[in-house]
N, C-alpha and C positions, 0 to 999 in steps of 0.2 A: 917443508921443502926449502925455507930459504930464512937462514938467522934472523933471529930479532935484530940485530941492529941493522940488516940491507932491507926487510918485508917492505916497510914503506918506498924505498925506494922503486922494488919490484912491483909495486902494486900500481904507483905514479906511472910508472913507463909501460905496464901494459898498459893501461888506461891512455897513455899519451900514442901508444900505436893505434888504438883503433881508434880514436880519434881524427888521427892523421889518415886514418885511411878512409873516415867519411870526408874529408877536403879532398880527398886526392880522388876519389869516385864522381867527385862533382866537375873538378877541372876535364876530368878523362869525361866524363858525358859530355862537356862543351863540347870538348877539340872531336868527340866522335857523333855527335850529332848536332852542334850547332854549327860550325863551315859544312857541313853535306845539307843541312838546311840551307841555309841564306842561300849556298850554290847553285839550291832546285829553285829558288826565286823565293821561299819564305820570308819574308819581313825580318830584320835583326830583332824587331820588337817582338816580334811573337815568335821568334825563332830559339831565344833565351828561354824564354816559358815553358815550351813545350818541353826541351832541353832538359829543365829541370822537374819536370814533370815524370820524366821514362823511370830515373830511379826510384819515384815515392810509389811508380804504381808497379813495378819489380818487388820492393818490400813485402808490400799489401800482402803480392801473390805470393811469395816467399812464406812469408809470415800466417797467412790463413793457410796454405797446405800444410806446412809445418803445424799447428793446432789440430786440421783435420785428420792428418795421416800418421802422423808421430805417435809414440806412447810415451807415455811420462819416466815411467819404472820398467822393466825386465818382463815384470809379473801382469803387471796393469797398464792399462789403459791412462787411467788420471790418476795422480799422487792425494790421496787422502791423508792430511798431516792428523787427523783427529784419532786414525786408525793406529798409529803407533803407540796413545797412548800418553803420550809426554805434553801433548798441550791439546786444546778444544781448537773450532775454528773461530776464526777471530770473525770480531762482532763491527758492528759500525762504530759503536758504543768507543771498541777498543782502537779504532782509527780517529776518532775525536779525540780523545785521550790522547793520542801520542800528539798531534796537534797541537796542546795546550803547551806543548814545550817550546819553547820560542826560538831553541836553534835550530829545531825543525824545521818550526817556519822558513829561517835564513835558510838552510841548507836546499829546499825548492826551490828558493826563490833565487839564489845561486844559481844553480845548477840549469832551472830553466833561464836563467840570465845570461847561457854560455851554451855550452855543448850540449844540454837538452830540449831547446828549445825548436 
């Protein structure tokens, strides 16, 4: 879809919009439920929390309907990668293993150090 020499640039800036758009979900839940809190007399202390509460428990519900109700494939229900044939399912065995690569390591440890955290 997009020449090798722009891909990383296109890959950085999707990544950099949705990004920006979980900061921008957090400011927009302030401004729409933390001033209609404190206004009803909530505490500002506890009015932040709750605040940032609404979106993690929006996710959840997002996120478990989508598992429940979604299909993976056209044909099926859940994607079985062992059915095509081209690889088995990975093992725990094979998730230690990739572990043992130490940019791995940093790459988590990044990542949860930032925007996955």
């Amino acid at each position: 879809m997009f020449a090798p020499n722009v891909i990383g640039t296109a890959n950085a800036t999707a990544a950099g919009w949705g990004n920006l758009g979980g900061g921008v979900t957090q400011i927009f839940m302030m401004s729409v439920l933390f001033n209609p809190m404190v206004e009803s007399g909530i505490l500002p202390d506890t009015a932040w929390r709750l605040a940032m509460i609404v979106p993690a428990v929006m996710f959840l519900i997002v996120a478990i309907s989508l598992k429940l109700l979604c299909w993976d494939t056209p044909t099926s229900r859940r994607f079985d990668v062992s059915v095509t044939g081209k690889t088995q399912k990975p093992s725990m065995m094979d998730y230690c293993e990739v572990l043992k690569d130490v940019r791995v390591v940093v790459m988590i440890a990044q990542y949860s150090a930032c925007f996955g955290a």
